[in-house]
C-alpha positions in Angstrom: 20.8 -21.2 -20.6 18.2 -21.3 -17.5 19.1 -24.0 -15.1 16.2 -26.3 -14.7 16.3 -26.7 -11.1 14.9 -30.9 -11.4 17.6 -31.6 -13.8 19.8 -30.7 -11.8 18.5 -32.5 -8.5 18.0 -35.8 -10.3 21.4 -35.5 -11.6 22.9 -35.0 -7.8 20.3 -37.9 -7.2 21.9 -39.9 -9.7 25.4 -39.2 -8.8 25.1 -40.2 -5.3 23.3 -43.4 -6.4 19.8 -42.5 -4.8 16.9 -44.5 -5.8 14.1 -42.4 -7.2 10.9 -42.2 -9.3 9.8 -39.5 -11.2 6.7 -37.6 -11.2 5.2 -40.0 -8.6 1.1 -39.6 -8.0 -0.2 -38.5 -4.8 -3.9 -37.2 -4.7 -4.8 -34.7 -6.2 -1.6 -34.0 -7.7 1.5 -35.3 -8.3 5.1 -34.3 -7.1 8.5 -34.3 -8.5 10.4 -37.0 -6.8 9.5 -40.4 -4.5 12.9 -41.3 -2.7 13.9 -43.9 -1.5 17.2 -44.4 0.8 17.6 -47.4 3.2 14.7 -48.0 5.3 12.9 -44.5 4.8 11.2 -43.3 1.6 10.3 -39.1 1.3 8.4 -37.4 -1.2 10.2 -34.3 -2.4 8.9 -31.5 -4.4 11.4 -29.1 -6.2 11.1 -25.4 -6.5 13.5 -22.5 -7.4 13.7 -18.7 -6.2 14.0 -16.3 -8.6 13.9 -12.2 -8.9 10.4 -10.4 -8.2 9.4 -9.0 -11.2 8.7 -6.0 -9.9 11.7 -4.0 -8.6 12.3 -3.9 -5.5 14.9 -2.7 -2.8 16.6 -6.6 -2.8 14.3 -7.4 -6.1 13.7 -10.7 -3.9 11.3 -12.0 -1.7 12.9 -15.4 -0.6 10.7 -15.8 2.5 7.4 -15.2 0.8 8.2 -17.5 -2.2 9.3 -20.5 0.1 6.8 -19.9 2.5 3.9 -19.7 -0.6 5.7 -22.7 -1.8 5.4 -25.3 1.2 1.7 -24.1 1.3 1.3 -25.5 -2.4 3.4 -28.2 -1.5 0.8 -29.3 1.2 -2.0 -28.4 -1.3 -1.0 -31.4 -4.0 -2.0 -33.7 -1.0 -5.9 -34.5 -0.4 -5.3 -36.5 2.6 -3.1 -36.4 5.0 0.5 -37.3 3.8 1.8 -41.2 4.4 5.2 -40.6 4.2 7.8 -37.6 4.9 7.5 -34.5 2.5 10.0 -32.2 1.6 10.4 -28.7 0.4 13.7 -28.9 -2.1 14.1 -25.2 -3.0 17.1 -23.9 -5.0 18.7 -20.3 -5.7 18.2 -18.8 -9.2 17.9 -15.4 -8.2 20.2 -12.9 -8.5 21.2 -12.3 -4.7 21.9 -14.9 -1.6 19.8 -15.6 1.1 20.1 -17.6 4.9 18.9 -20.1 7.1 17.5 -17.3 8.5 15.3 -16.3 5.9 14.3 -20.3 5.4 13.2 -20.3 9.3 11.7 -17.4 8.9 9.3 -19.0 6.3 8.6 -22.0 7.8 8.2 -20.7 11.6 7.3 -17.1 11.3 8.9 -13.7 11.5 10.9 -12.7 14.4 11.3 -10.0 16.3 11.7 -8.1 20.1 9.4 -7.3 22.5 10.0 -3.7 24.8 7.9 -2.3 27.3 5.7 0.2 25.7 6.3 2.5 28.7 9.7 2.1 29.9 11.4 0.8 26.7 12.8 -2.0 28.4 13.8 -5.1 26.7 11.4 -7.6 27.9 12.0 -10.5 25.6 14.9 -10.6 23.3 14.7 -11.4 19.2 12.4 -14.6 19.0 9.5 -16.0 16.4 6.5 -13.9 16.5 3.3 -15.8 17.9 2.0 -13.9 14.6 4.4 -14.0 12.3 2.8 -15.7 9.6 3.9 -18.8 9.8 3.4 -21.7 7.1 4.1 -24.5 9.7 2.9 -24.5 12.9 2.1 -27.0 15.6 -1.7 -26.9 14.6 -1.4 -26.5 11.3 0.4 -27.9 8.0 2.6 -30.7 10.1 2.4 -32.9 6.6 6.2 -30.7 5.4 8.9 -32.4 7.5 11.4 -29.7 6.4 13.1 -27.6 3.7 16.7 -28.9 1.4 18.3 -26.0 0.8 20.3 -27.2 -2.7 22.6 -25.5 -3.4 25.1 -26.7 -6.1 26.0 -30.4 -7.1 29.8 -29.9 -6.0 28.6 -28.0 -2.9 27.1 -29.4 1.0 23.2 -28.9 1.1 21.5 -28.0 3.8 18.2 -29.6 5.6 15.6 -27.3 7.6 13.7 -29.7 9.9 10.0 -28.8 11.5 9.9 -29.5 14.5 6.2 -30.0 14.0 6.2 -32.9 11.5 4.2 -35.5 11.8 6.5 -37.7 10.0 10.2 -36.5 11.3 13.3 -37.4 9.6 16.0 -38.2 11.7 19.9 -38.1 11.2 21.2 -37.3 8.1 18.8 -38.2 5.2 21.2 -37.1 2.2 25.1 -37.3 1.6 27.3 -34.7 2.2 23.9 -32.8 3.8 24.2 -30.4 7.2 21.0 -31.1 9.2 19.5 -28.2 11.1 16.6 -29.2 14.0 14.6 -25.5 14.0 13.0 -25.1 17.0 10.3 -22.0 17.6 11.8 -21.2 21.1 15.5 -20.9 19.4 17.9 -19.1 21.4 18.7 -15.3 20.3 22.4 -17.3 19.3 20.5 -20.0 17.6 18.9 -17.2 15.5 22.3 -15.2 14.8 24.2 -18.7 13.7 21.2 -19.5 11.2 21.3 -15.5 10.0 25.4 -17.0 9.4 24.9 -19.8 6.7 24.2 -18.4 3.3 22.7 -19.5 0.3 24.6 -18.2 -3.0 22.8 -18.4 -6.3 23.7 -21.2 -8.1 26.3 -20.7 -10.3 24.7 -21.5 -13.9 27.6 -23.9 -15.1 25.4 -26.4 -12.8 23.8 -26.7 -16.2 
């Protein structure tokens, strides 16, 4: 049976009690959940990461499909976004990926910079000023981060932008870890996202 990656969020929704409507309207599209919890309300938009149908050495992409995924996130939005958006993206593929590999798509590749001469280490591993990014600080600051679901008896995980013009602050959802990416993070920053995995969800979520 294929998980159906909504189902399965409005069910952890449900279970924790969150108010929510379905299929809400936003111009000129629609996304998959309004959300409403205390005094804030976020519009969240679920997607799932699956193989590459064409084979590959990992047979998965996880960067390119988030990354191409917040930029149609942003696209079901005419104006400028009134409230908080979120990217909820789950793991039906058939190999893990990290926080890494999330900040990677939302603040661009990374990298090291040597001295073309001397080979010396001029600036350790970092975001690339080019590293095709899908947020940046002058561009696409509607998608105040990424939930990384990953199971509904497992923690999730929230990717904040640290260019969003509507931040979300503390922790938005139960039994969520909240990570604050920041574009000058610290070579040890980088390593400890590179740390947390994402598993496929096991299919007896469904």
């Amino acid at each position: 049976m294929t998980p159906d990656g909504e189902a399965l969020f409005e069910e952890w929704l449900s279970r924790h009690s969150l108010k929510y409507q379905r299929h809400h309207r936003v111009e000129p599209g629609n996304v998959d959940f309004l959300i409403h919890l205390r005094a804030s309300i976020v519009y969240c938009d679920v997607k799932e990461v699956r193989d590459s149908p064409e084979p590959s050495v990992s047979n998965i992409y996880a960067d390119g499909h988030i990354r191409s995924d917040i930029r149609k996130l942003r696209g079901k939005f005419k104006a400028h976004p009134d409230l908080p958006v979120l990217l909820v993206t789950m793991n039906f593929s058939s190999h893990f990926f990290t926080a890494l590999t999330v900040a990677r798509a939302m603040l661009g590749e990374i990298g090291v910079l040597f001295d073309r001469d001397t080979l010396e280490l001029l600036k350790p591993v970092h975001h690339l000023r080019n590293g095709n990014a899908s947020l940046t600080s002058g561009q696409n600051r509607s998608i105040s981060g990424v939930l990384v679901w990953t199971g509904l008896r497992q923690r999730q995980t929230l990717l904040l932008s640290p260019f969003a013009d509507h931040p979300l602050e503390g922790a938005f959802f139960p039994d969520t870890d909240v990570v604050t990416l920041d574009r000058g993070a610290s070579p040890d920053a980088i390593r400890i996202l590179s740390e947390r995995m994402f598993w496929p969800i096991e299919q007896d979520e469904s």
